[in-house]
C-alpha positions as CSV (number, residue, x, y, z in Angstrom):
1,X,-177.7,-19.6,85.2
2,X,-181.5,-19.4,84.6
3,X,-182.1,-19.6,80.9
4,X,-183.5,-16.3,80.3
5,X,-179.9,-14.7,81.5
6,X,-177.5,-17.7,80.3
7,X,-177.3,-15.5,76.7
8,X,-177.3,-12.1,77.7
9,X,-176.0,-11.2,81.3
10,X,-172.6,-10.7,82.3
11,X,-171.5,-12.1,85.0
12,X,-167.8,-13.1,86.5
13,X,-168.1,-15.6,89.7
14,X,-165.3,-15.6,91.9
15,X,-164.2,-18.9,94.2
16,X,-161.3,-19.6,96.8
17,X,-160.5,-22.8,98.3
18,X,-160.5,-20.3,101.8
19,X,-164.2,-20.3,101.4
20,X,-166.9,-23.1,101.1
21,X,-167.2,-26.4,103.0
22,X,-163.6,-26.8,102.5
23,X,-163.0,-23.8,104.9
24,X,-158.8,-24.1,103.8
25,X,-158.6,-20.7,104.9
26,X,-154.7,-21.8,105.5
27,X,-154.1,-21.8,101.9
28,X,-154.6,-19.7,99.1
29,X,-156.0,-20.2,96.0
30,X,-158.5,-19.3,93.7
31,X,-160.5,-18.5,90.2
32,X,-162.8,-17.0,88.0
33,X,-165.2,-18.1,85.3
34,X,-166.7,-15.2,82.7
35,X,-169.8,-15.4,81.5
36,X,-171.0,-13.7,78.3
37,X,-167.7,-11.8,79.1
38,X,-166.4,-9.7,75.6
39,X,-162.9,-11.8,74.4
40,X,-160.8,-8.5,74.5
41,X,-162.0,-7.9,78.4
42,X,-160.8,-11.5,79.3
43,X,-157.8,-11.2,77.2
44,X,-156.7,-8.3,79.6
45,X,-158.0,-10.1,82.7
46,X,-154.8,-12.8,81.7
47,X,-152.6,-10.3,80.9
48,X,-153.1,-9.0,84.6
49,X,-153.0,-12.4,85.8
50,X,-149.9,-13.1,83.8
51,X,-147.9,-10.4,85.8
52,X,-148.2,-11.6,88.8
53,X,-146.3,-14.2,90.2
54,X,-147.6,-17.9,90.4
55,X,-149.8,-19.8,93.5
56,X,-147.8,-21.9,95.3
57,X,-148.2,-26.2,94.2
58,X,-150.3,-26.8,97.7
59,X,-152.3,-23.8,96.4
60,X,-152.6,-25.2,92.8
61,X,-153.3,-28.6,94.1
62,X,-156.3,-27.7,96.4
63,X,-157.6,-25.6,93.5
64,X,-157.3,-28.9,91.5
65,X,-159.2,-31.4,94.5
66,X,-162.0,-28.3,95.1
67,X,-162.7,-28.4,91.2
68,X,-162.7,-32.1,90.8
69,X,-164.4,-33.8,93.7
70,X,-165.0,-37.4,94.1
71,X,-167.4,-38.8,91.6
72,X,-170.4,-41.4,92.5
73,X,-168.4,-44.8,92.3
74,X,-165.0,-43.3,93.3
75,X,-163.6,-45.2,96.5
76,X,-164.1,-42.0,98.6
77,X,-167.0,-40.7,97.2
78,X,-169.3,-41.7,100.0
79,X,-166.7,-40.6,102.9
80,X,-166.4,-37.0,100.5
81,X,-170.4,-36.6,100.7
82,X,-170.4,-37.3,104.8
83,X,-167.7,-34.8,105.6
84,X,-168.9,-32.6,103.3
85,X,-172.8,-32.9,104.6
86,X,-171.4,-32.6,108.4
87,X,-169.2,-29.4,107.8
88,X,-172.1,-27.8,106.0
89,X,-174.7,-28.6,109.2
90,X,-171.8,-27.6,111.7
91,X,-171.2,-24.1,109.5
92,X,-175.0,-23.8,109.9
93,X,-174.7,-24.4,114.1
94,X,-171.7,-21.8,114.4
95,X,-173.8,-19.2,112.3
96,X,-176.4,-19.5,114.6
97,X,-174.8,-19.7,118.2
98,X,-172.8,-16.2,117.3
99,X,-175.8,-14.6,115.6
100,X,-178.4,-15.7,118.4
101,X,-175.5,-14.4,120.8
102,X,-175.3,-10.9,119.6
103,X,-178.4,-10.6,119.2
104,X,-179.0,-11.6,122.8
105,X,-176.8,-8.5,124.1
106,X,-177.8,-5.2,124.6
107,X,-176.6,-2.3,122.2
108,X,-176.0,-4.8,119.1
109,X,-177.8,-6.2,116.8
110,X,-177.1,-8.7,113.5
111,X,-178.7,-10.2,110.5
112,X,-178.7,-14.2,111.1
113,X,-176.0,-15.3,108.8
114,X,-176.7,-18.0,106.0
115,X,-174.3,-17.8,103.3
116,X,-170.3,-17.6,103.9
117,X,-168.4,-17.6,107.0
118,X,-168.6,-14.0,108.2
119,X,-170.7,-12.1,110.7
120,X,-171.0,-8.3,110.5
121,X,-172.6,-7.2,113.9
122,X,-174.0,-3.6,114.5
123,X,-172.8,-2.1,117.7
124,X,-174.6,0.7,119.1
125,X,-172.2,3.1,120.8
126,X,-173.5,4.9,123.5
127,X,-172.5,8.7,123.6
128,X,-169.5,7.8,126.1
129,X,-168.5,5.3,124.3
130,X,-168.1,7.6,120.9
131,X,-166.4,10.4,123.4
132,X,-164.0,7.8,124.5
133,X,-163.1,6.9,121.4
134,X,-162.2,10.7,120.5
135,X,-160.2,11.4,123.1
136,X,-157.9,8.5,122.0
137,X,-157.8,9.4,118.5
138,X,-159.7,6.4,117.8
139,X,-162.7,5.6,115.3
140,X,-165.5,4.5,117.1
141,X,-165.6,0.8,116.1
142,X,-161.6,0.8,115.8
143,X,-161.3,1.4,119.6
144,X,-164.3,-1.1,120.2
145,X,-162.3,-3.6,118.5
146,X,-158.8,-2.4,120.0
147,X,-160.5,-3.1,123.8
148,X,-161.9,-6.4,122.6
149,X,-158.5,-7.4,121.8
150,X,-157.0,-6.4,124.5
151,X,-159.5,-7.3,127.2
152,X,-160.8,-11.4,125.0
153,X,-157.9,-11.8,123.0
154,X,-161.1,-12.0,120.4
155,X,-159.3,-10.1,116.9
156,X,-162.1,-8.4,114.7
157,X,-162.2,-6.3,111.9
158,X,-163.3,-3.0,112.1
159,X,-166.3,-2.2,109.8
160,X,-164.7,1.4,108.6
161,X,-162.7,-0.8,106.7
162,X,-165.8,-2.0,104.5
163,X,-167.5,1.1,103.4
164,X,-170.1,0.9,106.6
165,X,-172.9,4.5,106.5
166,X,-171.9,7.0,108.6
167,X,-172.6,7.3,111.8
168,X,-172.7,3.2,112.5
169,X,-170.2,0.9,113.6
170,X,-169.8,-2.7,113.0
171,X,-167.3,-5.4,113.2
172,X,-166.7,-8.5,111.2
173,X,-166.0,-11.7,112.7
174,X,-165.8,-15.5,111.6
175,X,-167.5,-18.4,113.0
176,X,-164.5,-20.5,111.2
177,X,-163.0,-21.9,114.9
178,X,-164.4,-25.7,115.4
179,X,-167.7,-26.2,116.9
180,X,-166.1,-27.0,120.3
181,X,-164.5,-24.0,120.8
182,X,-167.2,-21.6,119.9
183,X,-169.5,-21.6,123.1
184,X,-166.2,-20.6,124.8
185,X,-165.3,-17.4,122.2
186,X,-169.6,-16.4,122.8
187,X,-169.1,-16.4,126.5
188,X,-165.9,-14.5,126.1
189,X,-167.4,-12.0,124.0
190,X,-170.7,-11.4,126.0
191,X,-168.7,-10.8,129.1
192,X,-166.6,-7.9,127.1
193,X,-169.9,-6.7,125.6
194,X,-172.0,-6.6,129.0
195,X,-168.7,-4.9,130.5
196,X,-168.1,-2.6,127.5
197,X,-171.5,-1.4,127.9
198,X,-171.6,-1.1,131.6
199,X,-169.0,1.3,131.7
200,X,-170.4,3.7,128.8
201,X,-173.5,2.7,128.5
202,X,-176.5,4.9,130.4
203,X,-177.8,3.7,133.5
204,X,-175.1,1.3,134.4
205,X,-176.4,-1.0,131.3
């Protein structure tokens, strides 16, 4: 933290080995560090903690490896900074081929992502596409996601689930699945898209 903060801000940062260039997102684990944080505040922070039941050992081991990487002179220090250099360029290849891909189609539109492993895409319903989704008791961007499913076999997250403004609806995705898989998931989702849009869209678009 920048020295003018380091004294006075509060500040709790969160970390899971499900994110970063480890990308685990198999196992779970996880922690917290508290900055300028009162004691008795912490104190219940454990107390909650405490309750619960414990991570599993792979859990508590990967915690352990993501907190204490391979030093300069360790034996697989050099192999560590290569895998760790390659993931981080391949994360930064995924992020652009999806957001350069919905960007590309009509009715959507993203912010380029550059941080994490998610994608939050806006999709511009056309009016019979919100009627559709009436008539079968649907939200909007629930039975956008429900026909992507069921026409890909691409599984999203509806963006009602993350507080999105009224009147929009998003998606969330991942760009997680190895680099030589993702052209085929793009192509796979443009052809839904283009269809989706074709039937509801104006104008045969």
């Amino acid at each position: 933290m920048e020295s003018d903060y380091k004294d006075d801000c509060e500040l709790i940062s969160f970390h899971s080995v499900s994110k970063g260039t480890s990308g685990e997102c198999g196992l779970r684990g996880g922690y917290h560090v508290y900055t300028n944080i009162h004691e008795g505040t912490i104190a219940q922070f454990y107390k909650l903690s405490s309750i619960g039941l414990c991570p599993n050992t792979v859990g508590q081991v990967v915690v352990s490896v993501l907190c204490n990487p391979p030093k300069p002179g360790d034996p697989s220090y050099d192999l560590w900074q290569k895998e760790r250099a390659d993931e981080l360029a391949s994360l930064a290849r995924r992020a652009h081929l999806v957001s350069s891909a919905f960007n590309s189609l009509p009715n959507m539109s993203v912010v380029p992502t550059e941080a994490a492993m998610y994608s939050f895409p806006q999709v511009h319903m056309p009016p019979d596409a919100l009627a559709a989704a009436e008539s079968a008791g649907k939200k909007p961007d629930v039975f956008y996601c429900l026909r992507l499913l069921e026409e890909a076999g691409i599984c999203t997250i509806p963006g009602s689930g993350f507080g999105q403004a009224t009147g929009t609806q998003h998606f969330r995705t991942t760009f997680l699945p190895r680099e030589e898989v993702m052209a085929g998931f793009v192509e796979k989702f443009k052809e839904f898209h283009i269809n989706f849009m074709k039937q509801y869209g104006p104008k045969g678009q």
